[in-house]
MMTF fields as JSON, N, C-alpha, C and O atoms, coordinates in Angstrom:
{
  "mmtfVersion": "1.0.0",
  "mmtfProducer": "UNKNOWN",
  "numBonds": 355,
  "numAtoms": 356,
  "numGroups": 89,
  "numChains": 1,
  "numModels": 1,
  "chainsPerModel": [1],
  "groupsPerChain": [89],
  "chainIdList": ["A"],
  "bondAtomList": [4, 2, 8, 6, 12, 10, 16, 14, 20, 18, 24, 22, 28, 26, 32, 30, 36, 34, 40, 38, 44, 42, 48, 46, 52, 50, 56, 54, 60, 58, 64, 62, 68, 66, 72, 70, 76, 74, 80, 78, 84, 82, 88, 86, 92, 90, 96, 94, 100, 98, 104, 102, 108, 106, 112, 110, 116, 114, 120, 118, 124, 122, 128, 126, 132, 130, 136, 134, 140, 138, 144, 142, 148, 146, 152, 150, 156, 154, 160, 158, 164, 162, 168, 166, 172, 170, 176, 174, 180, 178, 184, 182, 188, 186, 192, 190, 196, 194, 200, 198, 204, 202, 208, 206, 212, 210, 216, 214, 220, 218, 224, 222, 228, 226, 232, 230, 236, 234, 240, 238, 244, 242, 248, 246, 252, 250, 256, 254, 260, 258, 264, 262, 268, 266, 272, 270, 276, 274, 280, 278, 284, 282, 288, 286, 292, 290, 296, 294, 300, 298, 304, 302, 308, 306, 312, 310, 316, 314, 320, 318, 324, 322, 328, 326, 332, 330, 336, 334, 340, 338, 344, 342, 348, 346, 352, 350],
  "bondOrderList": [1, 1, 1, 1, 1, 1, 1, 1, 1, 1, 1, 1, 1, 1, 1, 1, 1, 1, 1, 1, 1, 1, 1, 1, 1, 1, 1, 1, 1, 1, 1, 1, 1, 1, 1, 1, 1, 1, 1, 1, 1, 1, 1, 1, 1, 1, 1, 1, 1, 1, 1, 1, 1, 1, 1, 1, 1, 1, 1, 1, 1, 1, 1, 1, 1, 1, 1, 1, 1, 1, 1, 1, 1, 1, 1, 1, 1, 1, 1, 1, 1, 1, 1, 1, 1, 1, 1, 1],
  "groupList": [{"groupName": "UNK", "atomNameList": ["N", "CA", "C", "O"], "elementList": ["N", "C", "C", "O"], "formalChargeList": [0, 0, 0, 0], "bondAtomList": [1, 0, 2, 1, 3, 2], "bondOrderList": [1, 1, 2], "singleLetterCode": "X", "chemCompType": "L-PEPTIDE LINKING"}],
  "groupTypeList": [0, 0, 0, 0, 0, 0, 0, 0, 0, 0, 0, 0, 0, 0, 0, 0, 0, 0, 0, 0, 0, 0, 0, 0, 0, 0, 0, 0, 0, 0, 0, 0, 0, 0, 0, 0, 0, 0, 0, 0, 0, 0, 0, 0, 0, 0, 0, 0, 0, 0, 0, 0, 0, 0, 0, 0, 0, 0, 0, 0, 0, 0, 0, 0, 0, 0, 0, 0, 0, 0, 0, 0, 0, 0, 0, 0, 0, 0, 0, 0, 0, 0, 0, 0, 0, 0, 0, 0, 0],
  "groupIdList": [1, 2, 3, 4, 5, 6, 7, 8, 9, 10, 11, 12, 13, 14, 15, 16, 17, 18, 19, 20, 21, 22, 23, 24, 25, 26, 27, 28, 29, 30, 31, 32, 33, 34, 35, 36, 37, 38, 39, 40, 41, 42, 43, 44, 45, 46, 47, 48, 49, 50, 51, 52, 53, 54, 55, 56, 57, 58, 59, 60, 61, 62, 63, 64, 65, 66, 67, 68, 69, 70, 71, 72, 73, 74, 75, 76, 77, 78, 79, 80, 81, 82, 83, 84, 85, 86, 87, 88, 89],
  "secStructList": [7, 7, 2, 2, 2, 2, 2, 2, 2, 2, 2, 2, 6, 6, 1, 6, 6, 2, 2, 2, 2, 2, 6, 6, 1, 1, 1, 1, 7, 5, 7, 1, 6, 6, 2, 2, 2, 2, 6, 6, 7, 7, 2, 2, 2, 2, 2, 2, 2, 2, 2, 2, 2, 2, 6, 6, 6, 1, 3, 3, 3, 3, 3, 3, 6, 6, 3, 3, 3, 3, 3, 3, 7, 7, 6, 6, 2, 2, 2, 2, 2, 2, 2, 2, 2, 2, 2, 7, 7],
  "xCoordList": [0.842, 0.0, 0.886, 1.771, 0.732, 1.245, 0.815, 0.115, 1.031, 0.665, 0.951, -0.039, 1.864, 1.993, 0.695, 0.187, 0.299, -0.289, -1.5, -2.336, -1.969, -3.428, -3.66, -4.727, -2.557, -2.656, -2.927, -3.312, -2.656, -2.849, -4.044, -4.623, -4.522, -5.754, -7.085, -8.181, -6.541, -7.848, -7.82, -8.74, -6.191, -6.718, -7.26, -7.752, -7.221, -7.399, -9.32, -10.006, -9.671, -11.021, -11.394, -12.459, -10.439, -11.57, -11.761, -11.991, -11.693, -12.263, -13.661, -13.832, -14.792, -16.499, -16.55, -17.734, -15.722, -16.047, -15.255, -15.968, -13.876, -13.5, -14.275, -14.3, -15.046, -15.736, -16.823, -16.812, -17.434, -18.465, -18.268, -19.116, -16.759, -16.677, -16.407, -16.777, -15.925, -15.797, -17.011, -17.044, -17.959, -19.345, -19.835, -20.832, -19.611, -20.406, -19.748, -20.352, -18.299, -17.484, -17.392, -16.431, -18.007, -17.716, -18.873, -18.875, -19.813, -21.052, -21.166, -21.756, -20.534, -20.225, -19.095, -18.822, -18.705, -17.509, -18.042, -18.933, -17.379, -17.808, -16.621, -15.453, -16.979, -16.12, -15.594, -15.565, -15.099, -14.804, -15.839, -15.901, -16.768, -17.785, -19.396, -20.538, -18.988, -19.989, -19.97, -21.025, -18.631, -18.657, -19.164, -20.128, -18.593, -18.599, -19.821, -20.052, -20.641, -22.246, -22.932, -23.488, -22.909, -23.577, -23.139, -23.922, -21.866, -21.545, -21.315, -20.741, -21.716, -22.084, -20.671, -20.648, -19.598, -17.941, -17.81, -18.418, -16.884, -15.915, -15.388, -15.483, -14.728, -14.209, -12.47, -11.697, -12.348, -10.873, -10.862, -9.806, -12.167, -12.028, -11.97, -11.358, -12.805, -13.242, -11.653, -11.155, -11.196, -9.715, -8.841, -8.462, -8.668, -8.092, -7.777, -6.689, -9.45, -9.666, -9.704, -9.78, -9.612, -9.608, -8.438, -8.091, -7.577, -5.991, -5.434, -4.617, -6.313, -5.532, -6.194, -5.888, -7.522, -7.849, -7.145, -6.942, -6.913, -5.487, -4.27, -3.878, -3.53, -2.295, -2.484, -1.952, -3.813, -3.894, -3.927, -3.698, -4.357, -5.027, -6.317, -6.578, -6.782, -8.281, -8.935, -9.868, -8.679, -9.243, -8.476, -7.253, -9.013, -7.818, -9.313, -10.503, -7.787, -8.38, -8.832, -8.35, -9.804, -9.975, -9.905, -10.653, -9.539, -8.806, -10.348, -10.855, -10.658, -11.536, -11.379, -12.224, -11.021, -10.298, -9.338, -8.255, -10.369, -10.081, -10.598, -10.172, -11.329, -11.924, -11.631, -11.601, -11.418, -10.792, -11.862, -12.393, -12.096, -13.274, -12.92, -12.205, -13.329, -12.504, -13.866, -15.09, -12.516, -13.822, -12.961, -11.828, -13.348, -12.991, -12.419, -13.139, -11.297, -10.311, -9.569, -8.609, -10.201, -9.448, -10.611, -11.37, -10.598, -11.323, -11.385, -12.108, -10.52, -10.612, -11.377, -12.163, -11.251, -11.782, -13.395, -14.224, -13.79, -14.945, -15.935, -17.16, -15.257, -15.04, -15.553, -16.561, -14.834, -14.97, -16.41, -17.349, -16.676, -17.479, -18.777, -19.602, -18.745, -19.879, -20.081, -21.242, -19.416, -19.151, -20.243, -21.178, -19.533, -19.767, -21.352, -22.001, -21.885, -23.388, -23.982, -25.118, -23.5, -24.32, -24.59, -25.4, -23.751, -23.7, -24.772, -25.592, -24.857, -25.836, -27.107, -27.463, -27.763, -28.658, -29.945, -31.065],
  "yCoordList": [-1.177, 0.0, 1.239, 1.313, 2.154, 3.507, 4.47, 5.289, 4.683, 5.148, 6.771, 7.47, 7.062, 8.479, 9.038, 10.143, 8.222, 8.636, 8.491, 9.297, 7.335, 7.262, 8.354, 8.96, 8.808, 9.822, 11.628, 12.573, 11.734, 12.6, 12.864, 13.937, 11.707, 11.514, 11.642, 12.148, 10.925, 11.419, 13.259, 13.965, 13.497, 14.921, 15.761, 16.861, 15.363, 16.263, 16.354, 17.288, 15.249, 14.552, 14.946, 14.571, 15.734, 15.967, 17.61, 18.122, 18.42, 19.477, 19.453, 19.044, 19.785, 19.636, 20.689, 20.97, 21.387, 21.729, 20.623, 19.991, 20.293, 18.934, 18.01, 17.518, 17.348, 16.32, 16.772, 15.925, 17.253, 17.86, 17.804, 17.322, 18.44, 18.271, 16.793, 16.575, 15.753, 14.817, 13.921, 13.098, 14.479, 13.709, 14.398, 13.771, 15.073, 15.752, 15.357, 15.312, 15.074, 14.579, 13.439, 13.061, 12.349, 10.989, 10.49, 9.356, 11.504, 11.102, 11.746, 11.429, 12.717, 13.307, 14.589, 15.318, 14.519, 15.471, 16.85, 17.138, 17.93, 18.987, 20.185, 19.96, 21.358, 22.25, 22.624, 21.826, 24.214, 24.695, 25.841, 26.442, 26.093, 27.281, 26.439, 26.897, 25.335, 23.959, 23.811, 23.862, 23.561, 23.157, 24.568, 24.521, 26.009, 26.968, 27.37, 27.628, 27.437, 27.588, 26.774, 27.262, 25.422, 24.54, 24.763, 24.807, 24.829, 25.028, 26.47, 26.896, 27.151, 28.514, 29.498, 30.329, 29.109, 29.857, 30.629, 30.545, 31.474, 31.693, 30.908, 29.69, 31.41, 30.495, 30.383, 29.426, 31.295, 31.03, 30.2, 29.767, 29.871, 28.997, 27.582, 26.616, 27.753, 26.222, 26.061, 24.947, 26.614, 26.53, 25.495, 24.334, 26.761, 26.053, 24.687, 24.2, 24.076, 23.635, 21.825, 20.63, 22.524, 21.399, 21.126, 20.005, 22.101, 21.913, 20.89, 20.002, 21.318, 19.961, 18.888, 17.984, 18.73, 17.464, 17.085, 15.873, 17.484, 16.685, 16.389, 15.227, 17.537, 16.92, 15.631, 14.554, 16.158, 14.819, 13.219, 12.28, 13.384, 12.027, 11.853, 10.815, 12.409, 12.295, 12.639, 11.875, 13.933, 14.253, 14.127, 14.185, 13.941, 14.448, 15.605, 15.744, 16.118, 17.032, 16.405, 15.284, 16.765, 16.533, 17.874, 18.843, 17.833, 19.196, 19.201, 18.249, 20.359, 20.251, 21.788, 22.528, 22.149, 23.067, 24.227, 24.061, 25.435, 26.331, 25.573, 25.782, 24.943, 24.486, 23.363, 22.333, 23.13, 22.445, 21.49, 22.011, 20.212, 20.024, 18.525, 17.669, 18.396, 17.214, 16.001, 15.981, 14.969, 13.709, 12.895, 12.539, 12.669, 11.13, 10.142, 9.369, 9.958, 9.137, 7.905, 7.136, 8.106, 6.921, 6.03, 6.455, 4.791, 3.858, 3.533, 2.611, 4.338, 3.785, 5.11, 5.205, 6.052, 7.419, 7.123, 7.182, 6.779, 6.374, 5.24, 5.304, 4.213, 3.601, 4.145, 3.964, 4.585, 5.679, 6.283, 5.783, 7.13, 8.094, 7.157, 7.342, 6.158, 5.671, 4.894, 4.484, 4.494, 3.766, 4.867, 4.564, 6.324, 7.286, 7.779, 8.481, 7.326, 8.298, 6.97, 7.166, 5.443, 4.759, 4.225, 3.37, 4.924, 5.432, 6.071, 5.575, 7.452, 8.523, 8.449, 9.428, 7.26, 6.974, 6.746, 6.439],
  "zCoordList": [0.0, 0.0, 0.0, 0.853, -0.83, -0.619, 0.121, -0.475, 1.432, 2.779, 1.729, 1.513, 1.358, 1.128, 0.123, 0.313, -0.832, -2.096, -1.63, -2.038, -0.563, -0.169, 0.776, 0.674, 1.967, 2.585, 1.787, 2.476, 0.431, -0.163, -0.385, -0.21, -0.853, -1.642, -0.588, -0.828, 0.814, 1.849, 2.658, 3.071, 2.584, 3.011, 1.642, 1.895, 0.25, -0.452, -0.575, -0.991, -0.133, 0.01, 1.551, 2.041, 2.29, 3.497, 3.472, 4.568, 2.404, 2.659, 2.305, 1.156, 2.969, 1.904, 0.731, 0.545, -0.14, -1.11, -1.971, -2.75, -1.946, -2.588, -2.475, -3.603, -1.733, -1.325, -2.06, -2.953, -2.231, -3.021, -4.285, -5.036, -4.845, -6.174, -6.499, -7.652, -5.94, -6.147, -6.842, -7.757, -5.972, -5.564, -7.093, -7.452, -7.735, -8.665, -10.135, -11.207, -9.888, -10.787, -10.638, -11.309, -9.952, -9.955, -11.098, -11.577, -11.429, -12.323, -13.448, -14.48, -13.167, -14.802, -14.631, -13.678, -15.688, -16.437, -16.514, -17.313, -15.493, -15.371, -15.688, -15.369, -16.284, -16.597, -15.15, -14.213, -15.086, -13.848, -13.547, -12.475, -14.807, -14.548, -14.559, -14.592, -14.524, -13.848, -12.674, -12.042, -11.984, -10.663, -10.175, -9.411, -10.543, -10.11, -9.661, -8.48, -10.574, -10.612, -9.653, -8.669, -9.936, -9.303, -7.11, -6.161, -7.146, -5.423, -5.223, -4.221, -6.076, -5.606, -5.107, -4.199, -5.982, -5.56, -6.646, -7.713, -6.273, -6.997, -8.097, -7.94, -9.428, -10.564, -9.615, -9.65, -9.086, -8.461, -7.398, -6.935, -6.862, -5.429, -5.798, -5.341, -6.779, -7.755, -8.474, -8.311, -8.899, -9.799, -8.919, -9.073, -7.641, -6.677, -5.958, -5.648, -5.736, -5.23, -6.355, -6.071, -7.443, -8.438, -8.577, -8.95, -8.303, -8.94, -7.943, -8.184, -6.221, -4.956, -4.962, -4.184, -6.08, -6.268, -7.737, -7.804, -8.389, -9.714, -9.005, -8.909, -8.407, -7.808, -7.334, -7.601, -6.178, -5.902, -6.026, -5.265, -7.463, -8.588, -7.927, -7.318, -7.981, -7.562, -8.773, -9.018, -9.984, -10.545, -11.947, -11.818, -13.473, -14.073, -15.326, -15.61, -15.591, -17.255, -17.997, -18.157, -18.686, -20.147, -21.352, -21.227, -21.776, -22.69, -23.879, -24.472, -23.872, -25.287, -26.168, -25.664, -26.697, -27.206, -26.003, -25.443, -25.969, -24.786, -23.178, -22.042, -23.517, -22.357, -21.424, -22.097, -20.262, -19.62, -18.644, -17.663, -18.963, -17.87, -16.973, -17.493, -16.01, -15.104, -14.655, -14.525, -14.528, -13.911, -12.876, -13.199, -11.95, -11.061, -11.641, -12.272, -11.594, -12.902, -11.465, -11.524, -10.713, -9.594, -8.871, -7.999, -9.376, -8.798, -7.631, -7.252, -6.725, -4.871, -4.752, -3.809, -5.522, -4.659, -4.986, -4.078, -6.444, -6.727, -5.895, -5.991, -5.079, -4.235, -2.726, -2.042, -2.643, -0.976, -1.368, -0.749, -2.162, -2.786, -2.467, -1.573, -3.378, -3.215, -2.146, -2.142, -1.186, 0.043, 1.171, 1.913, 0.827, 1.782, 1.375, 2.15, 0.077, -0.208, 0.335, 0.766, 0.471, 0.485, 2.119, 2.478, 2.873, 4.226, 4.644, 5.417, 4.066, 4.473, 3.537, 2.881, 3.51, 2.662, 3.77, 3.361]
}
């Protein structure tokens, strides 16, 4: 097990606006003026906050011309995700 890379991946997953975007990107592929809109931020808070979920590997790009839009590209986080909605059900 990689104690370092899984440890990344749960603090980048315990802020509730990451956790949120996760939850929104684990079901579909959202721009950054998607997430923006939908959780009610800033385009810079959302930027931010996407950039410590990629470092992380939690999230990756998808490039479509100018536009940049992200999805849940890690099967343990997708995992947790749905572990955790099927918790609070």
């Amino acid at each position: 097990m990689d104690f370092e890379k899984n440890s990344q991946i749960l603090k980048a997953l315990g802020h509730p606006i990451r956790l949120k975007m996760a939850v929104m990107l684990i079901e579909d592929e959202c721009c950054v003026t998607d997430v923006t809109n939908a959780l009610d931020i800033s385009q810079s808070t959302s930027s931010q906050h996407l950039g410590i979920l990629k470092n992380a590997g939690v999230v990756s790009p998808q490039k479509y011309g100018t536009k940049t839009c992200y999805v849940v590209n890690n099967e343990a986080v997708k995992k947790i995700i749905l572990l955790l909605l099927e918790e609070n059900r």
